[in-house]
C-alpha positions as CSV (number, residue, x, y, z in Angstrom):
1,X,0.0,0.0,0.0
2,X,1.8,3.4,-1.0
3,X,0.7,6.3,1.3
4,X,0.3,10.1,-0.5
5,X,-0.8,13.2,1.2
6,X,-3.6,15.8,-0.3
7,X,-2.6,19.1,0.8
8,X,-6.3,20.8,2.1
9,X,-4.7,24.1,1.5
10,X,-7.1,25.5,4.5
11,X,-7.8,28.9,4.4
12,X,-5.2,29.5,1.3
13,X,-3.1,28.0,4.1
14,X,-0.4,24.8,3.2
15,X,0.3,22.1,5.0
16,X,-2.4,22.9,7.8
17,X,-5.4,20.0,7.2
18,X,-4.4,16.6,5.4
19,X,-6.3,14.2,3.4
20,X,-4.1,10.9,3.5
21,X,-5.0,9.0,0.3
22,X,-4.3,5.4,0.5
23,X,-3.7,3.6,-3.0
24,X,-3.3,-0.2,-3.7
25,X,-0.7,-1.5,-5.7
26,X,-3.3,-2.8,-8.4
27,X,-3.5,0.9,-9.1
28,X,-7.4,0.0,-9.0
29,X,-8.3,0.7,-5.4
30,X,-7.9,3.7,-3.0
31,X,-9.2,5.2,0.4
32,X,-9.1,8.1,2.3
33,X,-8.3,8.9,5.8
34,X,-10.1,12.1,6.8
35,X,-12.3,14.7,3.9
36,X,-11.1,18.2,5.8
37,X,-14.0,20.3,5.3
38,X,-16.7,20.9,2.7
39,X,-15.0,24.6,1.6
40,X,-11.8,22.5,0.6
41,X,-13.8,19.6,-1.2
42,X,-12.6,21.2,-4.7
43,X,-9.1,20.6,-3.4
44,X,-9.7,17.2,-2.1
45,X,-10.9,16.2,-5.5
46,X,-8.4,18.0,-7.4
47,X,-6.0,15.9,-5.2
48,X,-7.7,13.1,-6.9
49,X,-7.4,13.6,-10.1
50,X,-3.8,14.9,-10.1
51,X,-2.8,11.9,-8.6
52,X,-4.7,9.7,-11.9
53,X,-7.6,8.0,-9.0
54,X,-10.8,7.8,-10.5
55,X,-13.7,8.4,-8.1
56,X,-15.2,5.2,-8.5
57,X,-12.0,3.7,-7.3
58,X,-12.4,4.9,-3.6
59,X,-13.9,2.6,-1.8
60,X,-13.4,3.3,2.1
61,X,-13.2,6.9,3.5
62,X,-12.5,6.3,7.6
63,X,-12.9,9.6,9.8
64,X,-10.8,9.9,13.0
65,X,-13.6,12.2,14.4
66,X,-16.5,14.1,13.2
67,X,-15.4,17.3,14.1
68,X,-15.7,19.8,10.9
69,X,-12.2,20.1,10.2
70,X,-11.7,16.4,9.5
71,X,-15.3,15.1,8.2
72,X,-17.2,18.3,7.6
73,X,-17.2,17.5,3.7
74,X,-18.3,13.8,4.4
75,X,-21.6,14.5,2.7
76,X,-21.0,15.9,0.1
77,X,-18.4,13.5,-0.4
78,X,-20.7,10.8,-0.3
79,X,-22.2,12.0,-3.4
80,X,-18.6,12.4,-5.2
81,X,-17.4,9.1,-5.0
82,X,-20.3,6.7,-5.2
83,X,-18.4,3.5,-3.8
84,X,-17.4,4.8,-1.0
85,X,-18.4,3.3,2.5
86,X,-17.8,6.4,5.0
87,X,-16.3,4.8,8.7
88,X,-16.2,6.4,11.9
89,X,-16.7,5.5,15.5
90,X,-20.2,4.6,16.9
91,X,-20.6,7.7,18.9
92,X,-19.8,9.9,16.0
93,X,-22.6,7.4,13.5
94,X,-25.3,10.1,14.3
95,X,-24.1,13.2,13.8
96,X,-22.4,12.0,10.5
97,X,-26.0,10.8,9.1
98,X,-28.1,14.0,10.7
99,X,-25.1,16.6,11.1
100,X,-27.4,18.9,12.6
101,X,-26.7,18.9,15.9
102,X,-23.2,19.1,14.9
103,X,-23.4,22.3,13.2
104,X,-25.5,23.7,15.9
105,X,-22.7,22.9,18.9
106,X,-20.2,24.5,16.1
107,X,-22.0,27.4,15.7
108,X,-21.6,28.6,18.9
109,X,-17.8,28.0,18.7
110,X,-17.6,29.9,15.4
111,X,-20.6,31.9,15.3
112,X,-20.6,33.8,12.5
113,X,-17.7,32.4,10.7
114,X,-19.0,29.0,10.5
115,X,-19.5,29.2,6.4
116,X,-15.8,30.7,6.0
117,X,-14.1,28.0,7.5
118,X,-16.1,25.1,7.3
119,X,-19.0,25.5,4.3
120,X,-22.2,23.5,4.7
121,X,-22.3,20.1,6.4
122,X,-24.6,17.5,4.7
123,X,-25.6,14.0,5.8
124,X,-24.1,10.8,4.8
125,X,-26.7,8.3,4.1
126,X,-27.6,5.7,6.3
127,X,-26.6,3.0,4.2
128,X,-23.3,4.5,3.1
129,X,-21.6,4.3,6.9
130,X,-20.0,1.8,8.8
131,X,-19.3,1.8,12.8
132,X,-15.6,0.5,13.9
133,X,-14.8,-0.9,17.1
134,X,-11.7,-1.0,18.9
135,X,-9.2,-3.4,17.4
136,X,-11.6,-3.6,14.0
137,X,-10.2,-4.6,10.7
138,X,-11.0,-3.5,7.8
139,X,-10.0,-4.1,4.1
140,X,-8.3,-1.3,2.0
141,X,-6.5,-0.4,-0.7
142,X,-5.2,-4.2,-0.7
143,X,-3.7,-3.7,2.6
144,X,-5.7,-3.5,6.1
145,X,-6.6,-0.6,8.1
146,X,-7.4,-1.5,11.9
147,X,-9.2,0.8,14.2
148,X,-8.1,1.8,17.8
149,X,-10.5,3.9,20.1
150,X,-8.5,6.8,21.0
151,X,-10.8,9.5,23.3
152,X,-9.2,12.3,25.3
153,X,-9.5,15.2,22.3
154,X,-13.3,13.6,21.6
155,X,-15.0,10.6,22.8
156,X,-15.9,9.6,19.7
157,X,-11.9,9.6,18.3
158,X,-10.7,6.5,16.2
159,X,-7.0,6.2,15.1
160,X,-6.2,4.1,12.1
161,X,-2.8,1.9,12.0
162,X,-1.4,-0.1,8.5
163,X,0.4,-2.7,9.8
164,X,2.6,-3.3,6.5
165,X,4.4,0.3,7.0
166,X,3.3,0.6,11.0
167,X,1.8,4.1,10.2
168,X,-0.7,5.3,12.4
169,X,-3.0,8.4,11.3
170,X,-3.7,10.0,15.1
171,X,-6.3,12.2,13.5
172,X,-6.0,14.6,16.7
173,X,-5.0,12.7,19.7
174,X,-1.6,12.6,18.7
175,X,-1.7,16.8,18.7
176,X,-1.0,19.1,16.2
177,X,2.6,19.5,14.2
178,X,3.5,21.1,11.3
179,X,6.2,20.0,9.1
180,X,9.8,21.5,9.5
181,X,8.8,21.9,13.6
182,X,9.3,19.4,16.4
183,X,6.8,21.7,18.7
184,X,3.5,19.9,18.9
185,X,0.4,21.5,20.4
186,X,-2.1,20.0,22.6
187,X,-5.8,20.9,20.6
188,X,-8.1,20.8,23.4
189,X,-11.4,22.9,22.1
190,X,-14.6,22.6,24.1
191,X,-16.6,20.4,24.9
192,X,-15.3,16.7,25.0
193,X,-11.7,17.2,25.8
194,X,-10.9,14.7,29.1
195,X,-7.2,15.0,29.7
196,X,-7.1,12.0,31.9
197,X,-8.7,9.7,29.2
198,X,-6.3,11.4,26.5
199,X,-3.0,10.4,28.7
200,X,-4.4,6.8,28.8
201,X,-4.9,7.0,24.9
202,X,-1.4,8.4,24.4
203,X,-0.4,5.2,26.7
204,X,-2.5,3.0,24.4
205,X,-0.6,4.5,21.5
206,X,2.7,3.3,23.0
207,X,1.6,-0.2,23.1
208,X,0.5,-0.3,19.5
209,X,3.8,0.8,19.0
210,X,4.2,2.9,15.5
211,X,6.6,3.3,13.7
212,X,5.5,6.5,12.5
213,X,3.0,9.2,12.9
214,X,0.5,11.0,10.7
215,X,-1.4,13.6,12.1
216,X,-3.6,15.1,10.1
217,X,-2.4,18.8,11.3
218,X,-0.3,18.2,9.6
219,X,2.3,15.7,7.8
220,X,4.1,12.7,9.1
221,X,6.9,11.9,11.9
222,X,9.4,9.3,12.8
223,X,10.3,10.2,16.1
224,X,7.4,8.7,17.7
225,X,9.1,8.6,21.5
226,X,9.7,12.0,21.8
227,X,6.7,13.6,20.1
228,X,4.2,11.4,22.6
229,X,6.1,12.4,25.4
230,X,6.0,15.7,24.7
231,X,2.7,16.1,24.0
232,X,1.7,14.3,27.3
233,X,4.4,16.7,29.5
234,X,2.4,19.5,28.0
235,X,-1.1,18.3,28.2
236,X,-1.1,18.3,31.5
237,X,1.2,21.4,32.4
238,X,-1.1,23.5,30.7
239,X,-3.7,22.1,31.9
240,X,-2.4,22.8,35.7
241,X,-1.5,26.4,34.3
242,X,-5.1,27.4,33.3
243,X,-6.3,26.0,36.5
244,X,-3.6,28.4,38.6
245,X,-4.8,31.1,36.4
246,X,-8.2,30.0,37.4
247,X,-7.7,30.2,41.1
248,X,-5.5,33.4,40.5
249,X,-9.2,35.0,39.4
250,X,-7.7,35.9,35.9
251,X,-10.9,35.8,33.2
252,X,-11.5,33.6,30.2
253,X,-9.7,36.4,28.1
254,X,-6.2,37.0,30.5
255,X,-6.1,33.0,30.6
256,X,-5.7,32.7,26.5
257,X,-3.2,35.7,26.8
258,X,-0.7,34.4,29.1
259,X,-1.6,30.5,27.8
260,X,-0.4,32.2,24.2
261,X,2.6,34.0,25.6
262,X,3.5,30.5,27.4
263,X,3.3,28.8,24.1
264,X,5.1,31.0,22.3
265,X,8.0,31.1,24.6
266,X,7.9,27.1,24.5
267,X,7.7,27.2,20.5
268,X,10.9,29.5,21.3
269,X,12.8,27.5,23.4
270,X,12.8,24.7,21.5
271,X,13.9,26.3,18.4
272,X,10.7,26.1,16.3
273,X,9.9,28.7,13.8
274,X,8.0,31.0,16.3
275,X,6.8,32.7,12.6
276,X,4.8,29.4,12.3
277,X,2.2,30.0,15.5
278,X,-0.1,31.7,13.5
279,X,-0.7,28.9,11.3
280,X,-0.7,26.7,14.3
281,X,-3.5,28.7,14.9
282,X,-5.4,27.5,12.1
283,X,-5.9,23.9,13.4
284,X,-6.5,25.6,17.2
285,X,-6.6,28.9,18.7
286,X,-5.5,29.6,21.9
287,X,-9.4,31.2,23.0
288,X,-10.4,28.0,21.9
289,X,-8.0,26.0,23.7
290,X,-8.5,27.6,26.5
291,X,-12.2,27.2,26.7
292,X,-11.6,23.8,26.7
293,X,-9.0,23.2,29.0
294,X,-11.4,25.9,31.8
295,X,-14.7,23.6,31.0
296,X,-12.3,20.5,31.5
297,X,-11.3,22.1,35.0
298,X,-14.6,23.4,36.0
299,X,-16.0,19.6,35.7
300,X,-13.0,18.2,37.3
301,X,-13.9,20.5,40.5
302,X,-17.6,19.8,40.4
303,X,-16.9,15.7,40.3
304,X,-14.6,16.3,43.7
């Protein structure tokens, strides 16, 4: 199975949102991990054709999560490539066959810039999905995908390994990282992030044991080790920074200030591209990983 990665070109942005096209060496079968959003369909199927795949030759298109940024195109996608058999993980089955209540928890995040950055949602028919379990396998591209629940970023988060190469697209519980850094940033939006559960999934990751990673922000990385452990070092210092902040009395708005200055100066001191946090941003803003990481806290202190 040969692996190729569609640029998304987010927001006129490179290298920010991946499509990971899988391709059989029969040259007559392909899959997709992930669709990035409807507003960069045109460059999913440009991806396509570039790369000589006929529509009809896609026949699995699995989904990490259903968040917009990874399945938001899924619909219309559905009526693209008609062989297709859209997976995802049983919690995430409804929302990818009525996305409604989807759009609506979105659209409180994004308000009014929901059609900018994501375009319209549409179902995925009924017949047309698949629910994966942990451990599932599944045939692809004359190889096998298999399916490991992953939550911590989502409950409803699947990561896909290919045993043949050991590569194992983390969708976003492996964090974001753009190519030419080794920083990697912890996207913890509202409402579903559990950083617990996450550490246990980076843990689970471990034991699978990859040999590389591919996450869809952005790319693909060797030095599995070190990018896990940092990750998990960070996920849980920030989250006991926001919660000093929050016993400090500092507001939503101070909190994403000095949460941004501290990721900065980390991006800095480990001599990433500090140029590069804006487009960093693009795959998670500091309000919005803030909000999550305070709603995290708030329910951590309600439970005790």
């Amino acid at each position: 199975m040969k692996i190729e990665i569609i640029d998304l070109d987010f927001m006129n942005t490179g290298q920010v949102i991946a499509s990971f096209l899988l391709l059989g060496e029969d040259g007559a079968s392909a899959a997709l991990v992930e669709t990035g959003p409807t507003n960069c369909l045109d460059r999913l199927t440009a991806g396509l054709k570039d790369r000589g795949v006929s529509y009809g030759d896609v026949r699995q298109v699995y989904l990490t999560h259903i968040h917009l940024d990874h399945a938001g195109a899924s619909g219309h996608l559905s009526g693209v490539l008609p062989n297709a058999t859209f997976y995802v993980h049983e919690v995430g089955y409804p929302h990818l066959a009525d996305p409604s209540k989807l759009v609506k928890s979105a659209t409180r995040i994004y308000g009014e810039r929901m059609e900018e950055l994501w375009g319209e949602a549409r179902p995925v028919p009924e017949d047309r999905i698949k629910v994966l379990k942990d451990g599932e396998e599944t045939e692809t591209a004359g190889g096998v995908l298999v399916a490991h629940d992953t939550p911590g970023h989502a409950y409803h988060h699947l990561a896909y390994l290919e045993p043949g190469s050991g590569a194992l697209f983390t969708g976003d519980v492996a964090g974001i990282r753009l190519p030419g850094q080794s920083y990697v940033r912890p996207p913890t939006p509202p409402p579903e992030i559990d950083v617990e559960v996450w550490v246990q999934s980076i843990n689970y990751i471990r034991q699978i044991d990859p040999a590389s990673l591919w996450p869809t922000h952005f790319g693909t990385y060797r030095d599995v080790g070190r990018h896990l452990g940092e990750l998990e070092q960070r996920l849980q210092d920030w989250l006991l920074f926001v919660e000093g902040q929050m016993d400090d009395g500092a507001d939503r708005e101070e909190i994403s200030d000095q949460l941004k200055a501290k990721g900065d100066a980390e991006m800095l001191a480990e001599g990433s591209d500090i140029t590069q946090s804006e487009r960093y941003d693009l795959a998670g803003t500091y309000n919005m990983l803030t909000d999550g990481l305070m709603r995290y806290a708030t329910r951590q202190r309600e439970k005790r």
